[in-house]
N, C-alpha and C positions, 0 to 999 in steps of 0.2 A: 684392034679387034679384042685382045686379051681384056683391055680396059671396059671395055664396053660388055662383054660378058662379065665382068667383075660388078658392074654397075648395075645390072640385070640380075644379076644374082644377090644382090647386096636391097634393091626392090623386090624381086618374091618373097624374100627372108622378112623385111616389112610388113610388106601384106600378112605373111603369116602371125608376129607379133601382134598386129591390131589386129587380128583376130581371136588373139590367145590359141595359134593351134601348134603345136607343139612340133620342133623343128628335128632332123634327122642329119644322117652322120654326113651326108652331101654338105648339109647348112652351113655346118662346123667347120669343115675344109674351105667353103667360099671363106667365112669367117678369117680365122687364122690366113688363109691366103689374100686376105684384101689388105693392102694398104693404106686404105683411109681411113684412119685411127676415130678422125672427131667423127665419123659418120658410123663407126662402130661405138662408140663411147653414147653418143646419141640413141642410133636403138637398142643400148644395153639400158639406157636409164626408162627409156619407152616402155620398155620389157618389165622392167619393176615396179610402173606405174601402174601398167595394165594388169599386170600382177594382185594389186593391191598394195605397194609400196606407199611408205611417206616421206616427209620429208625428214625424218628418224634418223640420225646415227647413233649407235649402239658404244657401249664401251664396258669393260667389266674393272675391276679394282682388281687386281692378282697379282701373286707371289708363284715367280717359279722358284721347282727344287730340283735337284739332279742329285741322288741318293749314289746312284755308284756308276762311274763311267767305265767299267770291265765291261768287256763282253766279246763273245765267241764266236762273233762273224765282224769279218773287218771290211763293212763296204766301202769302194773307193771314193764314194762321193762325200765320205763322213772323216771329220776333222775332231769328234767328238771323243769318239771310243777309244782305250789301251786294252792292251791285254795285262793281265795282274802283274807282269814283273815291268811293265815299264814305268819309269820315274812318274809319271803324273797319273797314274793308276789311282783310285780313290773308292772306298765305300763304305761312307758314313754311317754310324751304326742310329739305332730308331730313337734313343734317347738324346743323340745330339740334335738328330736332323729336327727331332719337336722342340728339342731348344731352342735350337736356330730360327726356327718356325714362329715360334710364341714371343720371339725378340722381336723379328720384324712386322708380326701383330697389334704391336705395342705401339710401331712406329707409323707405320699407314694402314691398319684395320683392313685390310681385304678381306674380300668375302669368296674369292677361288683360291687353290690350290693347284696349281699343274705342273703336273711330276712326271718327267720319263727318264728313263735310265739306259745302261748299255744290256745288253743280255748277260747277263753275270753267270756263269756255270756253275761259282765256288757259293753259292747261297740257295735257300731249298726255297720252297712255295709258303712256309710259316714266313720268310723274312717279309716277303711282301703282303701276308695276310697283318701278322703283328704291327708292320708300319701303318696300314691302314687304321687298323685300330686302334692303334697308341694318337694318330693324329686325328681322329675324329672323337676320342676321348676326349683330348686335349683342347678342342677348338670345335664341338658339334653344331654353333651353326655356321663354320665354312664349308662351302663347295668341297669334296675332292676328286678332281679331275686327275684321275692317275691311269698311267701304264698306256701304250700304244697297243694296239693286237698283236702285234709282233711279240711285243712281251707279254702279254698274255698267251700267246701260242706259245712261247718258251717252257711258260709255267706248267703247259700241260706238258713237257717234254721232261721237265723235272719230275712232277708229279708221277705221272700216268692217269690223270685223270682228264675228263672232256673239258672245252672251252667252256660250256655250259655251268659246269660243278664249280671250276676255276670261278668263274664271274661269282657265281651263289656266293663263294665263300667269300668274296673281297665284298659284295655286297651287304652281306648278313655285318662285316665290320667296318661299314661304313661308304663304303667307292660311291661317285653317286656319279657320276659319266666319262665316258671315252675321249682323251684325244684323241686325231685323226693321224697320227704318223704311221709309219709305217707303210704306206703307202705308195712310195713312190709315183713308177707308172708300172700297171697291173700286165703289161704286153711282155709276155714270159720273151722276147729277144734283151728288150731293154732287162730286164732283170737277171738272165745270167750275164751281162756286161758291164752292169755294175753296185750289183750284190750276189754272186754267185754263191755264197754260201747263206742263203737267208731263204726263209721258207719259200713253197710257192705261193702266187699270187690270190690263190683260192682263200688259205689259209683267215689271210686280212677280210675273207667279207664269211667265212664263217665265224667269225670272231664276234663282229660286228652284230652279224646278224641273230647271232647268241646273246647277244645283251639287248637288242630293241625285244626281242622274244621275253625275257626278263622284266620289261621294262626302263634298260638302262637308257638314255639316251648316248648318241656320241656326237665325234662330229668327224669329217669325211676331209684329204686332203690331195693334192698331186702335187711332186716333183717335178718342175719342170729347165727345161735349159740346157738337158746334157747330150743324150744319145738318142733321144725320142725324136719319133716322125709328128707332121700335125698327124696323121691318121691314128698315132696310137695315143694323143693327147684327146681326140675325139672318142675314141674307144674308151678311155680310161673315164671321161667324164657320164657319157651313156650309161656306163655297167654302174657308177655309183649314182645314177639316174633310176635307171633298172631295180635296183636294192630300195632306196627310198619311196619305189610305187610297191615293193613286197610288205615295207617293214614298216615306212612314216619316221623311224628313228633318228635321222641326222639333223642334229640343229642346225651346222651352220658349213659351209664348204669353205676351206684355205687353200686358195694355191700357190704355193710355196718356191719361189724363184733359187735356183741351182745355185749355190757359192762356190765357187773351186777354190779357193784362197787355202796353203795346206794340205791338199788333196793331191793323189794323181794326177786328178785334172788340170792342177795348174801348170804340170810340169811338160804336160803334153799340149799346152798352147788354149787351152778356156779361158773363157772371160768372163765376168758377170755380164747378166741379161742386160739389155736397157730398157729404159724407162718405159720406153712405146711398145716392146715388147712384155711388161708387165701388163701396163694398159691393156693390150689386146687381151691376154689370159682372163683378166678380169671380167673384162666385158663376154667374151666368146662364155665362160663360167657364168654368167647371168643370163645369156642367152638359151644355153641349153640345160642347165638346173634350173626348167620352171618348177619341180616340187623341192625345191630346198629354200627355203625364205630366208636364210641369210647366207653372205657374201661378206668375206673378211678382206680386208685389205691390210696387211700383215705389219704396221709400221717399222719393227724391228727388223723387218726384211729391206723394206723399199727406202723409209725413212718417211716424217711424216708430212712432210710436204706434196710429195708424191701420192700417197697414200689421203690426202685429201680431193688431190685430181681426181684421183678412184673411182671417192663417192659421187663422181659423174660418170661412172664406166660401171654403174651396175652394184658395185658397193655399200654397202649401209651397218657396214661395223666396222672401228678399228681395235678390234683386240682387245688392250686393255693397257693397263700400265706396266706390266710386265716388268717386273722386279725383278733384277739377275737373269737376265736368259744366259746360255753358255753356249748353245749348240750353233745356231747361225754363226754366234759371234767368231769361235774355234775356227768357223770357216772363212771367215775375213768379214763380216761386216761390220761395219764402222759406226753406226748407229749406236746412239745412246742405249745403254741397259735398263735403262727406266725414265718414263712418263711419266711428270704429275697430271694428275687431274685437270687445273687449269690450262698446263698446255694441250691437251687434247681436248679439252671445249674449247677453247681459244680458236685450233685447227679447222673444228669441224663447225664452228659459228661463220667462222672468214671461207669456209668453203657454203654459205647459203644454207646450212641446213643445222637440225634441230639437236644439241647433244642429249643423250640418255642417258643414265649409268643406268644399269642392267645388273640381272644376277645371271649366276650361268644359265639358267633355262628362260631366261627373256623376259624373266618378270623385272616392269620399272621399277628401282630404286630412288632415283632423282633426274627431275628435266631441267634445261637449263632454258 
C-alpha cells in the first residue's frame, strides 16, 4: 500500500512539473520519502528542461581564501573554527593574504575570489572593509565573493551599524557577491542543537535580503545530514524559495552534505551521507527551487564522479576548481583541493553534456 501511494504521489508530482506548476511542502516530503532515486533523478532533470534548462554545465576558475579561522561561536558541526589561543589559531594579515592572492594569480588566473572566515572578535569592521579593498585594488577584474551573512551579521555586532550600511561599505570597496554559508538549516530546533551560539535564523535572510536590495547578488545554501527532519529540509528550501519570489537575488542554490569527520558528530556515532542520499537532495533542490536557475553539485563535497551523476538529478554547475578549500576538508573530506580545468570538462563531456566556464554571475567565458 505504502508503495503504491508513493508511486501516486511520485505521478501528481509529474503531472505537476509538465505543467510548470509549482510544487508544495507535501511534494517535498513524497520527494525525500521516495525511494526511487532514478525516478526522482528523472523528474528533477524534467524539471529543468521544462524550466528552460540545456544541456550547459557551468564551472567558474576560483581561488579560495580563509583570512582568519578564530571565531566566537564554536558550532559542533564545524571542524574549521579555533578560538585565538589554540595552536592552529590563524589570521593573516591583508598584505600577505593579496600576496598570497597575486602568487596564485600568476599560476592559474581566476577570475573569483571566495573568502570566508571564522567570526573573529579580536578585528573591527576596517579589517574586513581594508581586505576588500586592498584585493580589489590589487586584482580589479576578479570577482570577490567574500563573507557569508553570518559574518556580515557579526560585522554589524562590531560595528553597531545595520546590515545595510555594512554591505554599502564592503561594496563601495569592491565585494561584488554573497556566498551562501551560514545557512545551515533555518528551523530554530535544528540550530540551538547545533549552533547554539550563532545568530538567529532570521538574521541570514536579513542579510541577504539587504544586499539583493543593493543590488548584490548571493547565492543561497542548506546543511544537510545531521539533526534535521525532511519536513525541516523542506521548510528550509521553501523560505529561500519565498526570498527569491521577494528579491530575484540568488544565483545559484548549494546543498552542502554534513561531514562529521573531527566533530562532535563523529564521536557520537555520524557518518557521512551517501551517495543516493546526495542524489536525492539534489534532485528534491531542483524540484522545489523552480525560481533559482542554478544548482551546484559541490564536487569537493561528493567528489567528481558523483557530482557528474548529479548533472542528471537536476544539476547544471560543478563549482569550479576550487583552489585550497579548508573547511569541508578540516571535516574529513577526502577529495582533492583542486580541479584542473581539463578534468572538469573531461567529467562533465563523459557525463553527455556541454562544459562552460562561467564568470560568477553566469556570463560565458569559454565552451567546450
Amino acid at each position: 500500500m505504502t508503495v503504491a501511494l508513493a508511486v501516486a504521489s511520485l505521478e501528481s508530482i509529474r503531472e505537476k512539473v509538465e505543467a510548470n506548476v509549482r510544487l508544495d511542502l507535501e511534494d517535498g516530503l513524497a520527494l525525500l520519502e521516495s525511494d526511487d532515486l532514478l525516478a526522482l533523478g528523472e523528474l528533477a532533470d524534467l524539471a529543468r528542461r521544462v524550466r528552460g534548462g540545456t544541456d550547459e554545465v557551468f564551472f567558474v576558475q576560483n581561488l579560495y581564501l580563509n583570512q582568519t579561522n578564530v571565531c566566537r561561536v564554536k558550532c559542533k558541526f564545524c571542524a574549521f573554527a579555533a578560538t585565538q589561543r589554540q595552536e592552529q589559531a590563524y589570521t593573516t594579515s591583508t598584505g600577505e593574504l593579496v600576496e598570497d592572492a597575486l602568487r596564485q594569480r600568476e599560476r592559474t588566473g581566476f577570475t573569483e575570489i571566495h573568502m570566508v572566515n571564522g567570526e573573529n572578535p579580536h578585528v573591527g569592521l576596517d579589517f574586513y572593509v581594508e581586505t576588500t579593498r586592498a584585493l580589489h585594488e590589487a586584482m580589479p577584474d576578479v570577482h570577490l565573493k567574500l563573507y557569508t551573512a553570518s559574518e556580515i551579521h557579526h560585522m554589524t555586532v562590531l560595528s553597531g551599524l545595520t546590515h545595510e550600511q555594512v554591505l554599502r561599505e564592503l561594496q563601495e570597496a569592491g565585494l561584488g557577491s554573497l556566498p551562501g554559508g551560514g545557512a545551515e538549516v533555518f528551523a530554530e530546533r535544528v540550530r540551538k542543537l547545533i549552533a547554539p551560539g550563532k545568530e538567529h535564523p532570521d538574521f541570514w535572510f536579513h542579510t541577504h535580503d539587504a544586499a539583493h536590495r543593493l543590488g548584490i547578488p548571493t547565492h543561497c545554501t542548506m546543511l544537510y545530514g545531521h539533526v534535521e527532519t525532511y519536513e525541516e529540509r523542506v521548510d528550509h528550501l521553501l523560505r529561500l524559495r519565498e526570498q527569491q519570489d521577494r528579491t530575484g537575488g540568488f544565483l545559484a542554490f548549494i546543498p552542502l552534505a554534513f561531514h562529521p569527520e573531527n566533530t562532535v558528530f563523529e564521536r557520537r556515532g555520524w557518518r557521512h551521507t551517501t551517495g543516493a542520499d546526495d542524489l536525492k537532495m539534489i534532485a528534491v533542490s531542483r524540484l522545489l527551487l523552480d525560481n533559482i536557475p542554478n544548482v551546484k553539485a559541490y564536487w569537493i563535497m561528493m567528489g567528481m564522479p558523483l557530482a557528474a551523476v548529479a548533472l542528471h538529478f537536476g544539476a547544471n554547475d560543478v563549482q569550479g576548481t576550487v583552489v585550497r578549500e579548508q573547511i569541508f576538508h578540516a571535516a574529513g573530506a577526502v577529495t582533492e583541493t583542486e580541479q584542473k580545468i581539463e578534468e572538469l570538462v573531461r567529467f562533465v563531456r563523459e557525463a553527455g553534456r556541454i562544459p562552460v566556464q562561467r564568470d560568477t554571475l553566469y556570463n560565458e567565458l569559454r565552451r567546450w
